[in-house]
C-alpha positions as CSV (number, residue, x, y, z in Angstrom):
1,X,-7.3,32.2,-23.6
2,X,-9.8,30.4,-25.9
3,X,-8.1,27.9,-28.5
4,X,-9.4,24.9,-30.8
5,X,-8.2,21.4,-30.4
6,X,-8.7,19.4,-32.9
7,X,-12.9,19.4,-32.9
8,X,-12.8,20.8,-29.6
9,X,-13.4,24.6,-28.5
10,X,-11.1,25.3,-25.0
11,X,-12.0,28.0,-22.8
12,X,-10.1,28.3,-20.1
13,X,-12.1,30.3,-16.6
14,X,-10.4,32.3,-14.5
15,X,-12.9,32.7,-11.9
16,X,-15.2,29.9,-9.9
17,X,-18.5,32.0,-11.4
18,X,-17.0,31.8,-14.9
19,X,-15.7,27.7,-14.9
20,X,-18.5,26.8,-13.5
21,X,-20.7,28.7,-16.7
22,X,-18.5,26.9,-18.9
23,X,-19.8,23.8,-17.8
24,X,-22.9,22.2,-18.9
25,X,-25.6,21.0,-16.8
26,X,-25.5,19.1,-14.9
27,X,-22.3,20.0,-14.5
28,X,-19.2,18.2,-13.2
29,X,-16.1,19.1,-11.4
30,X,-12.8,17.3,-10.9
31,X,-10.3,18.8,-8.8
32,X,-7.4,17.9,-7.9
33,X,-5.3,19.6,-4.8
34,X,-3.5,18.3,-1.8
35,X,-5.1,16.5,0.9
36,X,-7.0,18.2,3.9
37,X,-7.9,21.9,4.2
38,X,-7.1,22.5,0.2
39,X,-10.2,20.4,-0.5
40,X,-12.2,22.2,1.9
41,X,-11.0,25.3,0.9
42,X,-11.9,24.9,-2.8
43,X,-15.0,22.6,-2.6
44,X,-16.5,25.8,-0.1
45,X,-15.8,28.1,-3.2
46,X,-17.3,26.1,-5.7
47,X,-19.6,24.8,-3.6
48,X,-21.7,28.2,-3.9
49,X,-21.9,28.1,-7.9
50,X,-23.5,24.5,-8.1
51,X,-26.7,23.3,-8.5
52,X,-29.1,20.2,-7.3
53,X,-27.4,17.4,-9.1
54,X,-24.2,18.8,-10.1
55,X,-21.1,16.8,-9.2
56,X,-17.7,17.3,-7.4
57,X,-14.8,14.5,-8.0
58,X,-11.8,14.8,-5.6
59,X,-9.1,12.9,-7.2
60,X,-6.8,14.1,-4.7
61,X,-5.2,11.4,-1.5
62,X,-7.9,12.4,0.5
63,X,-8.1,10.7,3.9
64,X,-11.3,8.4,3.6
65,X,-13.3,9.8,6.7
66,X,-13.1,13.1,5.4
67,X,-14.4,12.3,2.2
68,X,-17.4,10.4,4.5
69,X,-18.0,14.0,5.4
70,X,-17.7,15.8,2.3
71,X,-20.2,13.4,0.9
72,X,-22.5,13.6,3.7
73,X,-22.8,17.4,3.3
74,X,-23.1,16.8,-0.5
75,X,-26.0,14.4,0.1
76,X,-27.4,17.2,2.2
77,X,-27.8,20.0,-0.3
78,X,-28.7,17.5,-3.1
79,X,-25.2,17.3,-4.7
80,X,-23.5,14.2,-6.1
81,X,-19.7,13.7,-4.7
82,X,-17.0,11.1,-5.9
83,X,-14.0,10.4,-4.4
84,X,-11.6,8.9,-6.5
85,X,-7.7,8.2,-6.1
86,X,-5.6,7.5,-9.1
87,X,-2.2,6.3,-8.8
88,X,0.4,6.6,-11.5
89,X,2.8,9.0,-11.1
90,X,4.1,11.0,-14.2
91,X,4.2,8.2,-16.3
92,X,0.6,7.4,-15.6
93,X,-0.5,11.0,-16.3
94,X,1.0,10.6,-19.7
95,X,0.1,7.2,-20.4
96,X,-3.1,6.4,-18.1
97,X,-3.1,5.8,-14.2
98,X,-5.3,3.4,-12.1
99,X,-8.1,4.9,-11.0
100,X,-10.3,3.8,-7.8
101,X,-13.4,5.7,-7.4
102,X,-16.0,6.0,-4.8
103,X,-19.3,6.9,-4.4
104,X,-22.6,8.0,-5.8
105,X,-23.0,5.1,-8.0
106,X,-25.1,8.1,-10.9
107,X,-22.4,10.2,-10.6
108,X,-19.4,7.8,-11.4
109,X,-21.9,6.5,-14.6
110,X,-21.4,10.3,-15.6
111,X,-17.7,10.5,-15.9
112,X,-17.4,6.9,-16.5
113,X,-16.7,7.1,-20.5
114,X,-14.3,9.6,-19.9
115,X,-12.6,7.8,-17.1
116,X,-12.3,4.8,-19.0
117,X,-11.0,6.5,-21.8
118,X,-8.1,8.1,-19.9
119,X,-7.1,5.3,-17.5
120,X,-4.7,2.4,-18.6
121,X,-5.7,-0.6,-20.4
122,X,-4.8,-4.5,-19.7
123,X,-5.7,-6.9,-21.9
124,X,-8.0,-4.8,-23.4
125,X,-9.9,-3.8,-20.1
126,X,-9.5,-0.5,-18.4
127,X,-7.9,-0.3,-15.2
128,X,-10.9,2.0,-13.8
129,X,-14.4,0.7,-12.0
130,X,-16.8,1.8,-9.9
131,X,-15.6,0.4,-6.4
132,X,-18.7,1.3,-3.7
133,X,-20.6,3.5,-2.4
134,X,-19.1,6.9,0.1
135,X,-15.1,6.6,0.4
136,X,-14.7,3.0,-1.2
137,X,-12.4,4.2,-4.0
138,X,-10.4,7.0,-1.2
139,X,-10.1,3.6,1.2
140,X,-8.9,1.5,-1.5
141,X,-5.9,4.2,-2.5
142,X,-5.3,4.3,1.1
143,X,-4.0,0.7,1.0
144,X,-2.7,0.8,-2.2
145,X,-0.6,3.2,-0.7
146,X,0.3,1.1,2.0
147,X,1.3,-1.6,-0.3
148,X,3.6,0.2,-1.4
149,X,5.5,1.4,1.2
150,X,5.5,-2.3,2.3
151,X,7.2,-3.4,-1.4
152,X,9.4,-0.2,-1.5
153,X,11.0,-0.9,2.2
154,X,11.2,-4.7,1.1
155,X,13.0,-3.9,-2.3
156,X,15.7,-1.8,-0.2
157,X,16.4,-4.5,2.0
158,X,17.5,-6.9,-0.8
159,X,19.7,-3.6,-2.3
160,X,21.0,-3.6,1.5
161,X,21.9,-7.2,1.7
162,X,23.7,-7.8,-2.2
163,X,25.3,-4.0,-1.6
164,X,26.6,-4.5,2.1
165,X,26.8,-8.0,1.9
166,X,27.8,-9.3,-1.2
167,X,29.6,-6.2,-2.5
168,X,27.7,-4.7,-5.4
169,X,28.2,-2.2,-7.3
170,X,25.8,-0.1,-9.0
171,X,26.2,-1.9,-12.6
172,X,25.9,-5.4,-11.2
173,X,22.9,-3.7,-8.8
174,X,21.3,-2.6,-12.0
175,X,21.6,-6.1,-14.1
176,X,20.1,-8.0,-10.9
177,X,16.8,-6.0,-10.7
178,X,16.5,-6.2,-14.8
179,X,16.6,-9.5,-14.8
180,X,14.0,-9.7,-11.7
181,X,11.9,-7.5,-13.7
182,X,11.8,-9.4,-16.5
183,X,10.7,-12.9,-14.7
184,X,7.8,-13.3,-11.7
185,X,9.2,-10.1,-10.0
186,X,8.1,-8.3,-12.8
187,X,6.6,-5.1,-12.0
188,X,7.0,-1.4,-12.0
189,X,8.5,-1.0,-8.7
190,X,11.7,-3.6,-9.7
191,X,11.8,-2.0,-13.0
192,X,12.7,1.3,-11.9
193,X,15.0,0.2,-9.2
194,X,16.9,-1.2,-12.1
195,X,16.8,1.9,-13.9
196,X,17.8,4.2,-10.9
197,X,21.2,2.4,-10.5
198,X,22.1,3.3,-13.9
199,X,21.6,7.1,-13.6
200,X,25.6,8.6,-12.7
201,X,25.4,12.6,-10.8
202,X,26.1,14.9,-13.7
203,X,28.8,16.5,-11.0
204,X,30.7,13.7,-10.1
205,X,29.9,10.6,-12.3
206,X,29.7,8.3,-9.2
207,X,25.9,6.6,-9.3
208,X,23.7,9.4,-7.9
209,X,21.5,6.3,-5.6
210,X,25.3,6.7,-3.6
211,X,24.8,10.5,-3.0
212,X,21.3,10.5,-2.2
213,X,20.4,11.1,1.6
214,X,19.4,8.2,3.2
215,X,16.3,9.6,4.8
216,X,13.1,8.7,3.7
217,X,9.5,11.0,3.1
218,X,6.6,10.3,3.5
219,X,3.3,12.1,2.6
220,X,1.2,10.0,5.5
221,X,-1.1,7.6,3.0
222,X,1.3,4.6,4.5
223,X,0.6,5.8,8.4
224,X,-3.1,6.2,7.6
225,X,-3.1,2.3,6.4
226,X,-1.2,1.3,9.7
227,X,-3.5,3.1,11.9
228,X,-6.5,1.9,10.3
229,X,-5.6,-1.5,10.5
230,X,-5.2,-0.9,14.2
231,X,-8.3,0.4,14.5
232,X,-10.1,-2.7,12.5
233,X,-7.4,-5.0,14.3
234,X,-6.4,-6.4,10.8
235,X,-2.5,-7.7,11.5
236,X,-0.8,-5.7,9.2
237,X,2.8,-6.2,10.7
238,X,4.8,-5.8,7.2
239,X,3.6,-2.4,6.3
240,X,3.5,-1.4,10.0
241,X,7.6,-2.2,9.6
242,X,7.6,-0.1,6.5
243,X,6.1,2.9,7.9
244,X,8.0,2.5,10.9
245,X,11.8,2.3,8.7
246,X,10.7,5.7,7.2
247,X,10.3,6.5,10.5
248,X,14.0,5.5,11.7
249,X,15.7,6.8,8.9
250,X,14.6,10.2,9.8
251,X,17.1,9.8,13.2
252,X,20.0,10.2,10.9
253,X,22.3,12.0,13.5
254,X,21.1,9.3,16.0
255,X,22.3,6.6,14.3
256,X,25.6,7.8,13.4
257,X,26.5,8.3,17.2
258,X,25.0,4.9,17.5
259,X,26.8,3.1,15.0
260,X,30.0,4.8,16.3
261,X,29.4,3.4,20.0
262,X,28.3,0.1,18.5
263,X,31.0,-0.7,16.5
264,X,30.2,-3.8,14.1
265,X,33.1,-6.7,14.8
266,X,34.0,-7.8,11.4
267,X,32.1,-10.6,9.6
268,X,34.1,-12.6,7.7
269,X,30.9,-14.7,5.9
270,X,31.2,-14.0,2.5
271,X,28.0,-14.4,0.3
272,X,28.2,-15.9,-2.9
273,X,26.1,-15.2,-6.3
274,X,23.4,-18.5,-5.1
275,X,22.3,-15.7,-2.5
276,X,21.1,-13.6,-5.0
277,X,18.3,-16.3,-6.3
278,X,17.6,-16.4,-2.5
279,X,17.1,-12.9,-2.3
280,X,14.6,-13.0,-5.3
281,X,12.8,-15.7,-4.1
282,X,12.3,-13.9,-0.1
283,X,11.2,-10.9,-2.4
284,X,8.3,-12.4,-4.0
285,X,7.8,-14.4,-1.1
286,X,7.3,-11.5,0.9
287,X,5.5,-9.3,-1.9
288,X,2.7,-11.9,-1.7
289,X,2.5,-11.0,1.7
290,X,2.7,-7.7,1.6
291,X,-0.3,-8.0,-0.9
292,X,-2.0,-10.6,1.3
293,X,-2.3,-8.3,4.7
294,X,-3.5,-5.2,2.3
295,X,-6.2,-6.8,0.8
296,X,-6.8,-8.5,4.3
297,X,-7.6,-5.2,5.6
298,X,-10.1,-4.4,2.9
299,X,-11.8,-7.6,3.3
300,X,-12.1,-6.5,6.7
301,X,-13.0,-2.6,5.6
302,X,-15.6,-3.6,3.5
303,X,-17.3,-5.4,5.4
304,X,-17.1,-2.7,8.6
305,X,-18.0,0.3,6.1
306,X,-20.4,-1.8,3.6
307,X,-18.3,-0.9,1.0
308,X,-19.5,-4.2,-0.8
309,X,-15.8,-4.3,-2.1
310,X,-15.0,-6.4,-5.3
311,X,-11.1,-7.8,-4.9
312,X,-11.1,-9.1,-7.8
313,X,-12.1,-5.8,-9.4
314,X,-9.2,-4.3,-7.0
315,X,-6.7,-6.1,-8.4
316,X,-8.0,-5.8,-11.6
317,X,-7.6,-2.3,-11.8
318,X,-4.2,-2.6,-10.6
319,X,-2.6,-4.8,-12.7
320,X,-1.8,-1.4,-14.7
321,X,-1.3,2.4,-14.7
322,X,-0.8,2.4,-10.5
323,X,2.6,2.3,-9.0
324,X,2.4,-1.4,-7.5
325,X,1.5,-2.5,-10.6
326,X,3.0,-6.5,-10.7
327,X,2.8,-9.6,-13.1
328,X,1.9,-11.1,-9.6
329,X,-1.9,-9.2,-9.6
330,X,-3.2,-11.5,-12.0
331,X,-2.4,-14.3,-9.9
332,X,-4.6,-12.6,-7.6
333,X,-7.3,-11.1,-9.5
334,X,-7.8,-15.4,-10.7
335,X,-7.5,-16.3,-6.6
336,X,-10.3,-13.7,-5.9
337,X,-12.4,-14.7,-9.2
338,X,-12.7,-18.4,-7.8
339,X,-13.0,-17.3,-4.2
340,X,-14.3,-13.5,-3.8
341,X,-14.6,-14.2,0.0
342,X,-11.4,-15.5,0.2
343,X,-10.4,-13.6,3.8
344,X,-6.3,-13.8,3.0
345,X,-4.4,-15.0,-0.4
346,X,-2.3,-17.2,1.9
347,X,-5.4,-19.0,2.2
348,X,-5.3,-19.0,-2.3
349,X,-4.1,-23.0,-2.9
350,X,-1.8,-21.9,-6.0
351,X,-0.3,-18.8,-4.1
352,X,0.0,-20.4,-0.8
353,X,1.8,-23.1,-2.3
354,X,4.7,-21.4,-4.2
355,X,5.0,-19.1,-1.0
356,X,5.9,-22.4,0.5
357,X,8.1,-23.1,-1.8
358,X,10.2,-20.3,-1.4
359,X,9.8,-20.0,2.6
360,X,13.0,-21.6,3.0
361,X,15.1,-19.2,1.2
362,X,13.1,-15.8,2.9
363,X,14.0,-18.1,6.0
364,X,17.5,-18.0,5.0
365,X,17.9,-14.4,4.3
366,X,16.4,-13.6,7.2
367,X,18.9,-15.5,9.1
368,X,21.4,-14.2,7.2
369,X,20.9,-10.5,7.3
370,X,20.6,-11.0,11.3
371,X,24.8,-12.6,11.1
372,X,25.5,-10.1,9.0
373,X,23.9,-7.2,11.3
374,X,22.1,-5.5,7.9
375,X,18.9,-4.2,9.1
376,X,15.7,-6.2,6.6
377,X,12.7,-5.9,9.0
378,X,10.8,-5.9,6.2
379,X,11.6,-9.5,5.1
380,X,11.6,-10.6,9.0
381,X,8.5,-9.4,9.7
382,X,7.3,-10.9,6.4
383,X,8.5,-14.3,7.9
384,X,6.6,-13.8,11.1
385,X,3.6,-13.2,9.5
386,X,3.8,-16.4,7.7
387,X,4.4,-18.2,11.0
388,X,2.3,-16.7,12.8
389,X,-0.6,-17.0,10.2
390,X,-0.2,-20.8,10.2
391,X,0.3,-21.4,13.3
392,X,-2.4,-23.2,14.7
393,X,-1.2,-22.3,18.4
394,X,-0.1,-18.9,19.4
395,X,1.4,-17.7,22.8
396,X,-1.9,-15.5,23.6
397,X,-3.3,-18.0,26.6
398,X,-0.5,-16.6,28.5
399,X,-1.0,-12.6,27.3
400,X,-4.9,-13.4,28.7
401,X,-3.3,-15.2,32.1
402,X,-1.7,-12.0,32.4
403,X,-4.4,-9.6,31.9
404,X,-6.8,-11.5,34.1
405,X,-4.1,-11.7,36.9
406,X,-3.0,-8.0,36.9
407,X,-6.6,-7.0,35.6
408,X,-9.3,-9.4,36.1
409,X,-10.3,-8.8,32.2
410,X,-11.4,-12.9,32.4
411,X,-10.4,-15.3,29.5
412,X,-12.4,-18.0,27.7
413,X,-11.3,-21.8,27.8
414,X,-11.3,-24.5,25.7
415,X,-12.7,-26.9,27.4
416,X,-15.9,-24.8,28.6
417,X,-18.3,-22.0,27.3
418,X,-18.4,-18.2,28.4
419,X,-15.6,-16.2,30.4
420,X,-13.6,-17.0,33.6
421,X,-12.0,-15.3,36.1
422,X,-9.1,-16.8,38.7
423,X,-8.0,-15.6,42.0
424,X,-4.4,-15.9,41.0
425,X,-2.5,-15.0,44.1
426,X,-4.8,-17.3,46.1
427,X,-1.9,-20.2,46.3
428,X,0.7,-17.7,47.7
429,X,-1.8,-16.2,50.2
430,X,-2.3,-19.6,51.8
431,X,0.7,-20.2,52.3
C-alpha cells in the first residue's frame, strides 16, 4: 500500500524484484535480521537484483568475521557492503541509537546524512561515524556488547550485597540506584535498575525483580568478546567473569541441591548504610575497568585487523543512544583526545587516579561479600585486574619453570638475551 507522508511518497515492495525498483540508483539496502544464516539467506536473494556499485548495510549483530566474508564477496562482484551495529534498544529506535559502522569508506558517505540524522545527538554532535574499513563498526558492537555484560553482572552484584546483606527492600533498592544515577554513576544501565525496582506484578503486587527467574540469557555477542580476547591474548578477566555468571545461573537445579548440602552457618555481621557509599564507589571503580579491558582489546584489534580505530571517536559515539551509555565516557573520550595511543585508561592520569582513590572501598567489598558468602565475581575479578595490572612482578617465572621442566618450551632471563633451556631433574639424578 502506497501512502504520502508529509512531502514524501511511500511505496511499500512486496517482492525483492519490486524493492529493489523502488530504489534509485545506485541503490542502497539496509537490512536488518538476526545474526548468521538470516543474513546470508537474504543478502543471496537480494544479491541477484543489484548492480555494480549498489550497496548492502547489515545493521544486524553480525559476528565480525562473517561480515569479513560478506564484504570480500561484495568486493568481488563490484558491490559496496557496510556493516554497521547500532545499539539502543527500544528507546533508541524511538529516540536515536549509537550507531558503529564499517566499511567501504564511499558507501558509509552515502547513507551518512541520513545516518546522522537518525542517530542520537550529544552536545550537539551525533553519536554515528565512520569507524574503518571491513568489520570495524561489527567489531566495535562486539565489545560494546561485552561491556555490557561486564557493567550488567557488576550492577547485580551490588543489588546482591545491599539485598542479601544489608536487607533491602525494593523501595529503598530503587532510591539507592536513583541517587547513583543522578551523580558519577550516571548512566542508562543505573537508571533503569532504579526504575525496574519500582515496577509491582499486576498479579500479586510484590515487586516483579522478586518473581523473575534467576537465570540469565544471552544472545552470544558477550562470548564472542571473550573468545576474541583469547584469541588476541588481551586480559579481559571482568567480562570473561560476566559471561561466565550467565553461564552459572543457567545450573539453577544444580545449585539448589548445592546450596542445600552446603548449608551457609549464620553470619551475624551486620552492614550498615556507610556500605552503601562503598558499594558505589567499587561500582565505578570497577566500571572504569570494565571500560578499560574493552577498549584494551580494541586497541589491540585494531592494530591486528588495521582497523585504524579512533577511541576517542568510540567513545564519542557512545556517550548516547547505546545501552552503556555513561557520564563516565566523556572522561574517556578527553583521556583518548590527549593520548589516542593510550594502550589502557588505567594508564589515563585523571582516571587512574580516582580509581585509586576508591580502591580501598572495592577492596572492602570484596572482602566483604567473601564473609558474607554472596557471590560478586564481578567486583573481585575487577580487583585482580587492578593488581595484577600494576604489579610490576607477576608469579609467571614460575608458570615458565614449569613448562620448561615438564616440556622443555625454554624461558627467557633477565639477566641475559635469547631463550634457555634447564635439565631440571639433573640434581635428583646424581644423587
Amino acid at each position: 500500500m502506497d501512502q504520502s507522508v508529509g512531502d514524501r511518497d511511500i511505496r511499500a515492495g512486496y517482492k525483492v524484484t519490486d524493492f529493489l525498483a523502488l530504489l534509485r540508483r545506485p541503490r542502497a539496502v539496509l537490512i536488518s535480521v538476526p545474526a548468521g544464516d538470516p543474513v546470508d539467506q537474504v543478502i543471496d536473494e537480494i544479491v541477484l537484483g543489484l548492480e555494480s556499485g549498489d550497496l548492502v548495510v547489515d545493521t544486524g549483530n553480525s559476528h565480525f568475521s562473517d561480515t569479513n566474508r560478506r564484504a570480500e564477496a561484495f568486493a568481488e562482484k563490484e558491490l559496496l557492503y557496510l556493516g554497521m551495529g547500532i545499539s539502543g534498544g527500544e528507546y533508541g529506535a524511538r529516540h536515536g541509537p549509537s550507531i558503529m559502522p564499517g566499511g567501504v569508506q564511499k558507501g558509509y558517505d552515502r547513507i551518512k546524512p541520513i545516518v546522522e540524522a537518525a542517530a542520537a545527538h550529544v552536545d550537539h554532535t551525533p553519536c554515528v561515524a565512520y569507524l574503518g574499513p571491513g568489520s570495524a563498526g561489527h567489531y566495535v558492537k562486539m565489545v560494546h556488547n561485552g561491556i555490557e555484560y561486564g557493567i550488567m553482572q557488576l550492577i547485580a552484584e551490588t543489588y546482591d550485597l545491599m539485598q542479601r546483606g544489608m536487607g533491602l527492600n525494593a523501595e529503598a533498592l530503587h532510591r539507592v540506584y536513583g541517587e547513583w544515577a543522578q551523580g558519577e554513576l550516571g548512566s542508562y544501565l543505573v537508571e533503569i535498575t532504579s526504575d525496574i525496582f519500582l515496577r509491582k506484578d499486576e498479579k500479586t503486587g510484590k515487586p516483579l525483580v522478586d518473581l523473575i527467574l534467576d537465570q540469565a540469557k544471552q544472545k552470544g555477542t558477550g562470548k564472542w568478546t571473550s573468545i576474541e580476547a583469547l584469541e588476541l591474548q588481551v586480559p579481559l578477566s571482568t567480562i570473561h567473569t560476566a559471561v561466565s555468571a550467565r553461564d552459572m545461573s543457567g545450573y539453577k537445579e544444580e545449585r539448589k541441591r548445592a546450596s542445600e548440602a552446603y548449608q551457609r552457618p549464620h553470619e551475624g555481621e551486620k552492614l550498615g548504610s556507610p556500605f552503601i557509599q562503598k558499594l558505589k564507589d567499587a561500582l565505578y571503580a570497577g566500571m572504569v575497568g570494565c571500560f578499560a579491558q574493552g577498549m584494551a582489546l580494541l586497541h589491540q584489534a585494531s592494530r591486528a585487523y588495521d582497523y585504524h580505530l579512533s577511541l576517542e571517536t568510540v567513545a564519542t559515539i557512545w556517550r548516547g543512544g547505546c545501552i552503556i551509555r555513561a557520564g563516565l565516557l566523556e572522561n574517556i573520550r578527553k583521556a583518548y583526545a590527549i593520548r589516542p595511543d593510550l594502550p589502557n585508561l588505567l594508564l589515563d592520569p585523571e582516571l587512574g587516579q580516582v580509581v585509586a582513590a576508591k580502591e580501598s572501598s572495592l577492596r572492602e567489598v570484596v572482602s566483604t561479600a567473601s564473609r558474607l558468602r554472596v557471590p560478586a565475581p564481578g567486583l573481585m575479578t575487577a580487583l585482580s585486574y587492578l593488581d595484577a595490572y600494576r604489579s610490576e612482578r607477576l608469579p609467571a617465572n614460575l608458570i615458565m619453570a614449569q613448562r620448561d621442566y615438564f616440556g622443555a618450551h625454554k624461558y627467557e632471563r633477565k639477566d641475559a638475551q635469547g631463550t634457555f633451556h634447564t635439565q631440571w631433574m639433573e640434581s635428583e639424578e646424581k644423587t
